[in-house]
C-alpha positions, 0 to 999 in steps of 0.5 A: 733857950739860946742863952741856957746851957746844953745839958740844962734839962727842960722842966717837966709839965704839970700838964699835956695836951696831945692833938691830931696833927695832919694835912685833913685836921679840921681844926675848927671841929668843935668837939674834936678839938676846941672843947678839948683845948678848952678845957685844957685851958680852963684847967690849967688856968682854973677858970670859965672860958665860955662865952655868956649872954648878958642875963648870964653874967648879970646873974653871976655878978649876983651869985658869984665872988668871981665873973669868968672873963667873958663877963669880966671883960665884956658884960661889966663894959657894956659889950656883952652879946647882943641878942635878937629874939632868934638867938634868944629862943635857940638858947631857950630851946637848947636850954641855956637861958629861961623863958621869962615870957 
């Protein structure tokens, strides 16, 4: 920005991503303001930002052109979540993976 010249006008945005900003912000609030900065984000980038389980992005490899990152860079290396037979039943529960027992 130094180098242009002082009447050189900035581009205009495509998009904009407003948040509250004061000294009480909880900025690990996850739906005040990660899901929305995530979803910016997703669609700036037309993409899947999700974290996935590892039965998740094996049913993607086989049901998709296109694994979301998360898959690509964690499941297809061998570093997917590791899960336990708790984190396994909350998902169950909360609808995010079938029971196959």
């Amino acid at each position: 920005m130094r180098l242009r010249p002082p009447d050189w006008p900035l581009p205009r945005p495509d998009a904009i991503h407003h948040i509250v900003e004061d000294f009480l912000t909880d900025w690990t609030a996850p739906n005040a303001h990660i899901l929305p900065l995530r979803r910016f984000l997703e669609n700036c980038l037309s993409t899947d930002l999700r974290n996935f389980f590892a039965e998740s992005c094996f049913l993607f490899a086989f049901t998709h052109q296109k694994l979301p990152p998360f898959c690509q860079q964690g499941y297809m290396r061998m570093q997917g979540l590791v899960g336990s037979q708790e984190l396994q039943h909350h998902a169950v529960q909360a609808g995010l993976l079938q029971d196959y027992t």
